[in-house]
Every structure is written in C-alpha cells, then in structure tokens.
N, C-alpha and C positions, 0 to 999 in steps of 0.2 A: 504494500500500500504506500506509494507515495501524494506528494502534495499535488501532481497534477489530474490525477484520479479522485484525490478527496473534491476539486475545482469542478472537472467535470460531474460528478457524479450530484454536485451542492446546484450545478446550474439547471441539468435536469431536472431534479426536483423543483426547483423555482419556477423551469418555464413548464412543467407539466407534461413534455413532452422529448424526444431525439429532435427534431427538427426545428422547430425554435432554439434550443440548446445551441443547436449546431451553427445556425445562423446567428447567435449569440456572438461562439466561441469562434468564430471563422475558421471552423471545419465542416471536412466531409459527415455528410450520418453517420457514413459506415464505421469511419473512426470513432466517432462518440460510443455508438452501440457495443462496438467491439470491447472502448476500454469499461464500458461500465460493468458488461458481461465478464472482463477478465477480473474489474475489482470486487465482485459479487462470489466468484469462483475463488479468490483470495480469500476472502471471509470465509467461506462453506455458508452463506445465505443469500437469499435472493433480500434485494434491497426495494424491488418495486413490486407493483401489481401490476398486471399489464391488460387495458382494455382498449383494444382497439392499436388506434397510434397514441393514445394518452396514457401515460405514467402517474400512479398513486404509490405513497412511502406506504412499502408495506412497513409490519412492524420493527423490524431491525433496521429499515431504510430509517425510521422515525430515530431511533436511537444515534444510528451514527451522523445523522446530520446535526445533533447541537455538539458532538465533537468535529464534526467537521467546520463547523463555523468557529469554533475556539482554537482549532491549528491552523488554518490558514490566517486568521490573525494573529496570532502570535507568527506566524514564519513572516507576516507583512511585516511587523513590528521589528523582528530579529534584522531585515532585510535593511531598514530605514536607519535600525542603530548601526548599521557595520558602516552605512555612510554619514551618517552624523559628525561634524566636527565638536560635538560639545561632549566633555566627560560624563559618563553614565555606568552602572553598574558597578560590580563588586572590585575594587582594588587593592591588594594583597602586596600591602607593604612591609619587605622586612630593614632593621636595621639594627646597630650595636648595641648594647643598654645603654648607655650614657647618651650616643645621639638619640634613643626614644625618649630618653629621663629629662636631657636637658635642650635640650636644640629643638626638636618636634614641637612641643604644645604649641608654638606659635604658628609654625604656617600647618600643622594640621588645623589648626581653631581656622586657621584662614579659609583652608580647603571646604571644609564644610559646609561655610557660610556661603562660599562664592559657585562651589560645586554640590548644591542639597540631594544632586539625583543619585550620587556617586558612596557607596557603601564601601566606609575603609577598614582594613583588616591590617591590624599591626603584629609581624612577631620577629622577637630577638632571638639573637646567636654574634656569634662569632664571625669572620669576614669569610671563612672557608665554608662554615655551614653555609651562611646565605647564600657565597655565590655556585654552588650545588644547587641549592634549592628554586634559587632562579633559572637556570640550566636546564631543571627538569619542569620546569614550569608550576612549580608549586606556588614562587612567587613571582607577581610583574616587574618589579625591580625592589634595591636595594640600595640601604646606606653603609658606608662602610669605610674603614680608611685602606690606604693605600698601605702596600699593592696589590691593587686587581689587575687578573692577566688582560692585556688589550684584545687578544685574538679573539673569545667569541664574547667578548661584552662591546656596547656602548655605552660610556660615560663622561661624565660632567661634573664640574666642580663644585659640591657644595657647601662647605665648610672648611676652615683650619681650626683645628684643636690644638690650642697650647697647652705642654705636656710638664709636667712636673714630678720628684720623687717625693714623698712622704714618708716622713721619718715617724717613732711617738715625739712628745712635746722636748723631754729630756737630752735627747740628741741632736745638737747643733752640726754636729757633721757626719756625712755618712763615710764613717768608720769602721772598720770592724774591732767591738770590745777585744783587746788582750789577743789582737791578732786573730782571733777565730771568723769564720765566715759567718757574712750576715744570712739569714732567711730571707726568701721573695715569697709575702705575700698577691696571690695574682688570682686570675682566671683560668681556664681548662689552657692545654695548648691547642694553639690556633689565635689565641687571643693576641693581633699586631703590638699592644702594650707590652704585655710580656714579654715577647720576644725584643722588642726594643729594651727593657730592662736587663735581660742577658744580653744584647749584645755589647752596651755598656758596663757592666762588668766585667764581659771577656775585653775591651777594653782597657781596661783595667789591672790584665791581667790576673783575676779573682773569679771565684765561682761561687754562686750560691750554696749556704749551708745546706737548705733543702726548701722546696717549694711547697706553701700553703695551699691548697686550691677553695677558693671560695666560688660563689656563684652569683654574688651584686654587689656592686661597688660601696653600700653601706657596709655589706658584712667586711670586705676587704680594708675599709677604713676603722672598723671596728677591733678587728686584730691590729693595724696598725698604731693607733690610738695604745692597746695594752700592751705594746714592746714587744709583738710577738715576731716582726720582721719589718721589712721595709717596700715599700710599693710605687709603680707608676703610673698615676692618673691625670687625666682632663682635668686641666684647673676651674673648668665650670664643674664640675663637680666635687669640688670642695664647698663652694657657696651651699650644697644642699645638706652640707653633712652639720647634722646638731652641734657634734662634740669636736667643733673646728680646730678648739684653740688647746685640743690633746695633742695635736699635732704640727710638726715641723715641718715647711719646703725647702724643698732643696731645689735649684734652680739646673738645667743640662746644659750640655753645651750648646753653643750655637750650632745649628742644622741638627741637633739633635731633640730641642727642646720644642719642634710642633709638628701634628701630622695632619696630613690631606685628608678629608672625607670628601667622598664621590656617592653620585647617583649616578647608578649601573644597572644596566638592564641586556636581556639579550639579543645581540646584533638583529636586525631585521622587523623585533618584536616592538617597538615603540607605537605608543599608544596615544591619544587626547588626552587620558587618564595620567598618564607620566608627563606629559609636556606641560599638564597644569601645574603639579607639585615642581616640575623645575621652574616654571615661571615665578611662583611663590618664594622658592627660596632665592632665587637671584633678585628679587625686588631688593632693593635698598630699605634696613632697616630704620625708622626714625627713631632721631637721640632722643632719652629720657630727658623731660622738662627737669628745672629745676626747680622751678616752683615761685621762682625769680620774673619781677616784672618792672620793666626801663621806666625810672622815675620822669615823671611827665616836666616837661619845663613850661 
C-alpha cells in the first residue's frame, strides 16, 4: 500500500465512481481500476460495492478512508517541512557539561523564544562520545572543544573557554608536598581537560599520583576544595561553584590557558535547525548595565 493508491482509491470514493476519478486524476480508467483492484487484493478486502459504473465504500472501504485522509496529510505536511526554510521539529543537541551548565541557558532561552515550533533535546558527554553519536545520527550536532576531526564533520566556532588549574585554598602553588606526586582530580578519559592536564604535567616532566574520576564538575570541585588532588576547569565554572573561596587558581601558560568550542555537525547533514543555534551564538552579546546613568547638565 502506498500513498499513491491510498490518493487514488480516496478520489474514487469522493467522485463515486472510475470515470470521474479518472478525469479527476488525468488518467486512463483502466489505470484507476487496475490500481484500486491491486490495493483491495493488498488488503484481502474489497473496499467498494459495485453497482453499475457507481462505487459505494463498502465497509472496510468506510474504514480505511479516514486513514486514508490522515496519511496523505500528514505525507502533504512531511512534504512542505522538508522545504521549509524555518526551524521545526525535534532537535537533539549534544554538548560538554560545563558548555550545557554555563554557556547554553542563554541562546537556548533565545532559541525557544524565536524558534516555538522546534522541540530541543539536550545530552552531555565527552567530545569522543558526542562526536560518535553525531556520526551515527543519534544526535544533529554538537558542542565540544577542540579537536574534532575535520574529515567527516562540519564546524564553526563557538566559544573560547578560558582554562584554569584548581588547587584546595591552602596551596598557593602547584607543588608536589615532600616531592610526592600530586593526584588529578578529573572526568572519564576522553575528557579534552584532562588530557590537557596531563599533558602539562608531562610537561613538566611529573606524572600524576593517581586519577580521581568524578562525573560533574561540582563533584570534581568538591574533592578539590578537600585537598584530595588538583584539577583543570572552565573558569566560568568557578562563578557556579558555592565553596569558591576553598579554592586556589592557578593560572597556565600562555596557548595553554584556553580552549576552542565548536559546533559540529555531520558533513552534508546541516539543517535550518542548526543554522539557527549558530546564528544565536555568533550574535554579539550585550555588556551588562551598570546601573550607572550620565549626570544631566
């Protein structure tokens, strides 16, 4: 059964008859009669009554005509979104925790307002999960810092995260006590921070005593905070952390101290739904007032 069978079979019923159908549909009879005969032998029922040259819905004709009116509109509707330039439907965005924590609430709050048709879907991971998961079309695109491979993505710039190490409050430099190696507090591996923390240390020429694995950067600040090791975070995500001032930064070196986030998606797959969110975040943000107003002369 397809939809140009469900078409013809909805227009005979309508005109009552093969011949008006036919002169409807700018075909032969022979065609109309043939497909409606093949879509009835598809079924195992006869869909009309036949008297004469006039057609009446027998009972199963009766049935499948209000699904027949509810998929050929729906396939019209499906038809009109695939050329739509405006965002619509379900959008399945993934990105890092800290870009969903700190960076998102603003141009998603935007997206909603400006796109009401458009149902978003947020989920975090790591830059390797995502960009798997975009790959396999779990999700439309992602956020994530660099590097993402170029070969099968498209991407664009949107954000730089300045980076920082976190020490507890006590430790004014990252030292290792009495020579011993320090602990990294971090995320799974795959996590870009992490591995920017080791490669500063090997660096360094030092290895970590052993890695913590936490799973949000509260809890990784949290160990950090109790001297259980040391960490490398988003310096926007210090402003969220309660227990701020349990904590020391320590500043990296230059070209080491911020990384790129990009929005990636996969080559060929770009969508009205992705072109909105990059328009959102490439907008120019406006500076906070101060609250300050030019004395009148």
């Amino acid at each position: 059964m397809d939809l140009s069978d469900l078409r013809i079979f909805r227009t005979v019923a309508r005109e009552g008859g093969v011949t008006r159908a036919a002169e409807r549909l700018n075909r032969v009879q022979s065609n109309v009669t043939t497909r409606v005969r093949q879509l009835e032998e598809d079924l195992g029922v006869e869909l009309f009554l036949r008297e004469g040259k006039r057609l009446h819905l027998a009972p199963a004709g009766q049935v499948l005509i209000g699904y027949a009116d509810r998929l050929l509109a729906l396939a019209d509707e499906a038809r009109e979104a695939v050329h739509d330039p405006r965002p619509r439907g379900v959008f399945r965005l993934g990105a890092m925790e800290s870009t969903a924590a700190v960076r998102l609430p603003r141009p998603l709050s935007e997206y909603h307002r400006r796109h009401p048709a458009v149902t978003l879907e947020l989920r975090t991971g790591n830059p390797r999960q995502l960009a798997t998961a975009v790959l396999a079309g779990e999700l439309d695109a992602a956020l994530a810092a660099e590097p993402i491979a170029d070969a099968p993505f498209e991407k664009v710039h949107a954000f730089d995260e300045p980076l920082a190490i976190v020490a507890a409050a006590e430790r004014r430099r990252i030292e290792p006590p009495g020579g011993r190696p320090l602990a990294v507090v971090a995320f799974e591996d795959g996590c870009p921070h992490r591995k920017r923390l080791e490669d500063w240390f090997a660096g360094r020429g030092e290895m970590p005593e052993r890695v913590i694995e936490m799973s949000s950067y509260h809890a990784i600040l949290g160990c950090v905070a109790a001297g259980m090791g040391v960490a490398l975070v988003p310096r926007s995500v210090l402003a969220t952390f309660p227990e701020r001032r349990r904590l020391s930064v320590h500043a990296l070196p230059r070209g080491q101290d911020r990384a790129e986030t990009v929005l990636f998606w996969r080559k060929g797959a770009g969508s009205p739904k992705i072109a909105a969110l990059q328009a959102i975040i490439a907008a120019p943000k406006r500076a906070p007032s101060t609250g300050k107003t030019k004395a009148r002369r």
